[in-house]
C-alpha positions in Angstrom: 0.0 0.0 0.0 3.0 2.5 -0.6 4.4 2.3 2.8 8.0 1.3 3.7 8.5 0.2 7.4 11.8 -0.1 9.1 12.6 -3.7 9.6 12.0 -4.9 13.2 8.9 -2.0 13.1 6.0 -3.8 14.9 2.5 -3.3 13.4 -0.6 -3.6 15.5 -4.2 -4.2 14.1 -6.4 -2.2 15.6 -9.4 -4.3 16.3 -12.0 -1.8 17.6 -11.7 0.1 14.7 -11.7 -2.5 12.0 -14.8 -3.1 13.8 -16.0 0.7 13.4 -15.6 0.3 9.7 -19.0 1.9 7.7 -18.1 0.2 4.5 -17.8 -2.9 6.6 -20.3 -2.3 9.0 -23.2 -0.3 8.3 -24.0 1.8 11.2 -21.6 0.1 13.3 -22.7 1.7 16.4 -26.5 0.3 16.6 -27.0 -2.9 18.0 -27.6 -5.1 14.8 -27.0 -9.0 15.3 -28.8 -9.7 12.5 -25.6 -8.2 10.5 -24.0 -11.6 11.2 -26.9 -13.4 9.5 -27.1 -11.2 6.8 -23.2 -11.6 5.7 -20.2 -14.0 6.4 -17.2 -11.8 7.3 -13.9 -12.8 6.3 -10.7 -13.0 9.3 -10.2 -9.5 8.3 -13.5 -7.7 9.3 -14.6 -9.7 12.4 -11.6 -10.6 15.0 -14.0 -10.9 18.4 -10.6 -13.2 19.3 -7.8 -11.0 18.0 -6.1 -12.0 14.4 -3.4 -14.1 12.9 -0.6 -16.2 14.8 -2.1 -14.3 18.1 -5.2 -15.2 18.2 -7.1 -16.7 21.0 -6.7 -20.9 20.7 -10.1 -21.0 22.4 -12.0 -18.8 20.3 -13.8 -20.9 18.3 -15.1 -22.7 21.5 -15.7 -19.5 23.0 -18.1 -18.4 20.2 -19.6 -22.1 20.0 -20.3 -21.6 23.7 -21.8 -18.1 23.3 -23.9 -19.1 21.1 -25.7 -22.0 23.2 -26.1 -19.9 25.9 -27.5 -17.1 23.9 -30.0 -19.8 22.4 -31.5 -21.1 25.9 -31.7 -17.4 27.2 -33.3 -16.4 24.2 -35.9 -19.2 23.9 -36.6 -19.0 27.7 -36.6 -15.5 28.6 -37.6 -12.2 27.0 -35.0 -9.4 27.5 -35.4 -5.5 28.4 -32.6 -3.2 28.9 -33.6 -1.2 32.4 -31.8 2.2 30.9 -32.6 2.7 26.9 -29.9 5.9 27.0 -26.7 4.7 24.7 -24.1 3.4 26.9 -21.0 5.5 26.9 -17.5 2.8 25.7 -14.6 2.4 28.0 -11.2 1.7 26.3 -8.8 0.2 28.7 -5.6 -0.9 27.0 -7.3 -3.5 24.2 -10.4 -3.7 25.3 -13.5 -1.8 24.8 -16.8 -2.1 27.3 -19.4 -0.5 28.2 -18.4 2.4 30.7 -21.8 1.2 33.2 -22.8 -1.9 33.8 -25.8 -3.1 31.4 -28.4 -3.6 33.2 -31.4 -5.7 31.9 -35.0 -7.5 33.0 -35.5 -11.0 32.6 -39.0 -12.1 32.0 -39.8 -16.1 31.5 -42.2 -16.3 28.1 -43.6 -19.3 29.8 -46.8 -18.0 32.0 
């Protein structure tokens, strides 16, 4: 891409904002799962486990697991956030979370 690096400069991928990408992710801010039914993202867009030789060895598990507990919650319980305001992001280091706590009511769909 026209640049010329010193050898033995280090180069960091910056994760959260691949991950703030418009061209990659429309509206990247609002909360839209259904963006990862709606396209397959390549190793390059979506790194929820960092990237390359560094990435996490569990992180295929990891997302196996999140996804089984996201399917009992989700057929059990409906979900309500308490506060609807946007969250404000905390950045500390390489990680990025939501400054509060979310807070959210769990209500059983079985009556």
């Amino acid at each position: 891409m026209g640049y010329e690096l010193v050898p033995g400069t280090e180069v960091f991928c910056n994760i959260y904002s691949t991950h703030q990408r418009e061209d990659v992710y429309p509206e990247p801010k609002q909360f839209k799962p259904e963006r990862f039914l709606e396209k397959k993202f390549s190793p390059y867009e979506f790194l929820p486990f960092g990237g390359g030789s560094r990435s996490c060895i569990a992180g295929t598990f990891a997302m196996f697991q999140m996804k089984l507990v996201l399917a009992t919650i989700l057929s059990r319980y409906e979900l309500a956030l308490v506060n609807r305001q946007p969250e404000q992001e905390r950045i500390v280091g390489l990680q990025c979370h939501p400054k509060s706590r979310v807070k959210m009511v769990m209500n059983s769909v079985f009556t």
